[in-house]
N, C-alpha and C positions, 0 to 999 in steps of 0.2 A: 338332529340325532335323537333326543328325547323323544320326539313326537313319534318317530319311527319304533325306537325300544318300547312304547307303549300300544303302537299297533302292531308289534311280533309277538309281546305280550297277550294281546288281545286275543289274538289268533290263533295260539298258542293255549291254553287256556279252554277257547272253545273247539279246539279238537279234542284235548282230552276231556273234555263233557261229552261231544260226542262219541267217542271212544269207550266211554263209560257206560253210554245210553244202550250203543247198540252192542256192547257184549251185555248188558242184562237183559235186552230183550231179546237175545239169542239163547242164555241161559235161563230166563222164561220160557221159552217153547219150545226148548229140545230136553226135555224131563222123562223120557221114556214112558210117555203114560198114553192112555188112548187117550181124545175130547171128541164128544159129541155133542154139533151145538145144534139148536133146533132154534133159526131165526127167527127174528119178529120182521116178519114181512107182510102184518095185516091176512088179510084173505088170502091168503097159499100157503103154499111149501116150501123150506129151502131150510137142508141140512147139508151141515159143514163139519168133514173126520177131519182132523188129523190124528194118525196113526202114530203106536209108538216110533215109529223111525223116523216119523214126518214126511210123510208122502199125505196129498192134501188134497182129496176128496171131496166134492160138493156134489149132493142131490136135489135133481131141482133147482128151479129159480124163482119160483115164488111170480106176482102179477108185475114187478114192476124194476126199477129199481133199486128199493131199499137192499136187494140183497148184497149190493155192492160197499153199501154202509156197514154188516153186518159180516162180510169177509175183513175188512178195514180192521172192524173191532177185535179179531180174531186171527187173522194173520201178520207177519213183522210187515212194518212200514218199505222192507225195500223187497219183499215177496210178489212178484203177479206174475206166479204160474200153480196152475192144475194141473196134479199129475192124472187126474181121472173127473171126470162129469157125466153123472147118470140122469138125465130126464125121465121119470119113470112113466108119463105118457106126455102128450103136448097138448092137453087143457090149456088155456093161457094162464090160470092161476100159478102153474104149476113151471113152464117153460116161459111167459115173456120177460123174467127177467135174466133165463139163460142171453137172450141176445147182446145185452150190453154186457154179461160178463163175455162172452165170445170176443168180442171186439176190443176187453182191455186187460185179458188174460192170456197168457200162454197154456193152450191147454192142449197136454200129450194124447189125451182118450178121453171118444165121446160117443155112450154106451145109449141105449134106451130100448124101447118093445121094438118088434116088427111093423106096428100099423102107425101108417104116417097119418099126421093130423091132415085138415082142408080148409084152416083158416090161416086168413092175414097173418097172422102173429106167427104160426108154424111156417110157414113158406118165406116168410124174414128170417127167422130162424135159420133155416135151408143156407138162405143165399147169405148170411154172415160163415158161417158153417164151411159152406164151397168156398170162401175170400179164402180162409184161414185154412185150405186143403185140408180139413178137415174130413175125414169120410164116417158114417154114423154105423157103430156095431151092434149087433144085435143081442140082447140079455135072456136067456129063457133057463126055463128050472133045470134044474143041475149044473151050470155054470156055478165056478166060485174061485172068486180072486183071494190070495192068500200072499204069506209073506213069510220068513224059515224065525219072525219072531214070536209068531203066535197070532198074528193078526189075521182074519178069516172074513171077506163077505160071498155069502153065499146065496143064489137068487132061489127063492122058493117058486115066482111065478112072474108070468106065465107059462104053460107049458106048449111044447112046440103043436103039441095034439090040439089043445085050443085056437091056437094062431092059426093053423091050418084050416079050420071049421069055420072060422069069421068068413063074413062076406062080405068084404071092406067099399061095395059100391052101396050098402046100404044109408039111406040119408039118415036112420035116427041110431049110428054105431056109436053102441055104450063103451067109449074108449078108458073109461070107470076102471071099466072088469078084468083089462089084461095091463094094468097099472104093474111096474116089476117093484114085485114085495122081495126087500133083500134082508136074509139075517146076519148081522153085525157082531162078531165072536172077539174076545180076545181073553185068551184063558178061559176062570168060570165063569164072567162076564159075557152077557149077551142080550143087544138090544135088534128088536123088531121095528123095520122099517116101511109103511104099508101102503104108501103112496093113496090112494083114493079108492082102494079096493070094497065090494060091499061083503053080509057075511057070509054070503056065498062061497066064495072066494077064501075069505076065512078060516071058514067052518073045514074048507080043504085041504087046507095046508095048516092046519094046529098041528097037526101030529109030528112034522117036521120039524113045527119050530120046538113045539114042546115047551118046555120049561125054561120061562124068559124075565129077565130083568126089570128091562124098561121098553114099554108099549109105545109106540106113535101110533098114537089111535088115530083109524080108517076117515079119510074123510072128514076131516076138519073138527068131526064129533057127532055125524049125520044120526039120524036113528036107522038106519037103515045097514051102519059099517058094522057091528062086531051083534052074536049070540051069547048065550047065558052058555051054551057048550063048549065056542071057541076059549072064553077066561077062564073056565073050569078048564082047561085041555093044558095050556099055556100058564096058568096063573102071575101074570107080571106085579111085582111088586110097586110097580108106578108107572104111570102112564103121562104121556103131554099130548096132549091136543094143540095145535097150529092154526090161529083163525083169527078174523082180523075184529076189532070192539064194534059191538053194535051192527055188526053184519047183515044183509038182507036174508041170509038163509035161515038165518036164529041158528047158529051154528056155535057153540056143541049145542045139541038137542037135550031136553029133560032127561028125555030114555034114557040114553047113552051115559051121561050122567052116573043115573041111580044106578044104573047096569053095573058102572066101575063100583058106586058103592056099596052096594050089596056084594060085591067081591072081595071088599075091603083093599080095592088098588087105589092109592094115592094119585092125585088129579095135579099134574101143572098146568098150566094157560098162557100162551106168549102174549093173548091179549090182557093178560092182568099183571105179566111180569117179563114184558119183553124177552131178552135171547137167554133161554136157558140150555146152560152149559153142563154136560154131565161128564164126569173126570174118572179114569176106573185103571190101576195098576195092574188088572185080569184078578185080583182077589177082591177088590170092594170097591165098591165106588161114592162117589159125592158128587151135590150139588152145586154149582155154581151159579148165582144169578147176577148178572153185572148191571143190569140197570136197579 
């Protein structure tokens, strides 16, 4: 009988630890605020909203992976569903590690451009994609997902006049340039999301975005992603570039660089400070860096 009272004790004891654990990590992430994490996935992309109501957003997947280490770090331990998943084109930096999140997420919506990729990686993609009857929607400018609490993504590009003019049998298609750039609102709050766009692309859609927050700078930090016009147009108060240490592309580039500083936009780096988390009530926001 003692041996018993000390293992109902036992038991007993560890459910309310449990109990304790997961109502504070449920009053941890339901704080009514937006997050915006921008993973450290080495060379690629992979950004993770959750919104204030907690609908839970991921763009991109980044080369590999890590992105499923970096949803871990950021969503509660009994979470694996996506209410939405944008690829904003199917690079493999950018989409292979959508495949493994396919396969161990539940995920409602799976948006991306009109032009399918033609490699290995995208075509796995596909067919995880088809397991999970998944069917792929198309994103172009003037689309915009919203929510009646203030939360807004809106896609600036690309636009359907573009998509139409590609000639998608061509073998050197710059699938770069119709990368879907989405802007991220919520109240005065607003962050710019630019997938791998160059400043072409940019330079066309500032006026849209206009006056923005926090920059995902184009392209890993290319010199070739953002103009001295586009930050003048836009003036972001901080910007993160996404790119993996010691990179073969030298990615950010000098230019790109000095570009932000001569604007006076604040520089983060996933490669010098893993997942950086940005936190915004719709009047102000903060920093969070967890590693």
């Amino acid at each position: 009988k003692e041996r018993m009272k000390k293992f109902l004790l036992l038991i007993s004891t560890a459910l309310i630890i449990l109990s304790f654990l997961i109502l504070f990590a449920f009053l941890n992430y339901k704080d009514d605020k937006l997050h915006v994490v921008f993973c450290d996935v080495g060379q690629g992309d992979a950004i993770f909203i959750r919104t204030p109501r907690q609908a839970d957003i991921l763009i991109d997947g980044g080369p590999d992976d890590k992105v499923l280490e970096c949803l871990s770090r950021h969503m509660p331990f009994w979470d694996r569903s996506l209410d939405l998943v944008i690829m904003t084109h199917p690079d493999a930096d950018h989409s292979a590690g959508l495949i493994s999140v396919v396969e161990r997420y539940k995920i409602d919506n799976f948006y991306t451009e009109a032009v399918p990729g033609k490699t290995d990686v995208y075509k796995r993609l596909e067919a995880n994609l088809a397991k999970k009857k998944l069917s792929a929607k198309y994103l172009h400018s003037g689309d915009r997902i919203s929510d009646k609490h203030g939360f807004s993504m809106s896609t600036l590009w690309p636009s359907l006049e573009v998509i139409s003019k590609i000639d998608q049998k061509r073998a050197n298609l710059r699938l770069n340039e119709v990368s879907v750039i989405q802007l991220i609102s919520y109240g005065e709050f607003s962050t710019l999301l630019t997938g791998d766009a160059g400043f072409r692309v940019m330079d066309q859609i500032a006026e849209l975005a206009r006056s923005i927050n926090i920059l995902k700078v184009p392209h890993h930090g290319s010199k070739t992603g953002m103009s001295d016009s586009f930050l003048s147009i836009t003036n972001p108060e901080l910007s993160v570039i996404s790119s993996g240490k010691d990179n073969s592309y030298g990615h950010p580039a000098r230019e790109s660089l000095n570009l932000l500083k001569a604007h006076r936009v604040e520089i983060l780096r996933t490669d010098q400070m893993g997942d950086i988390e940005i936190i915004s009530d719709g009047k102000i926001y903060l920093l969070k860096n967890k590693n």
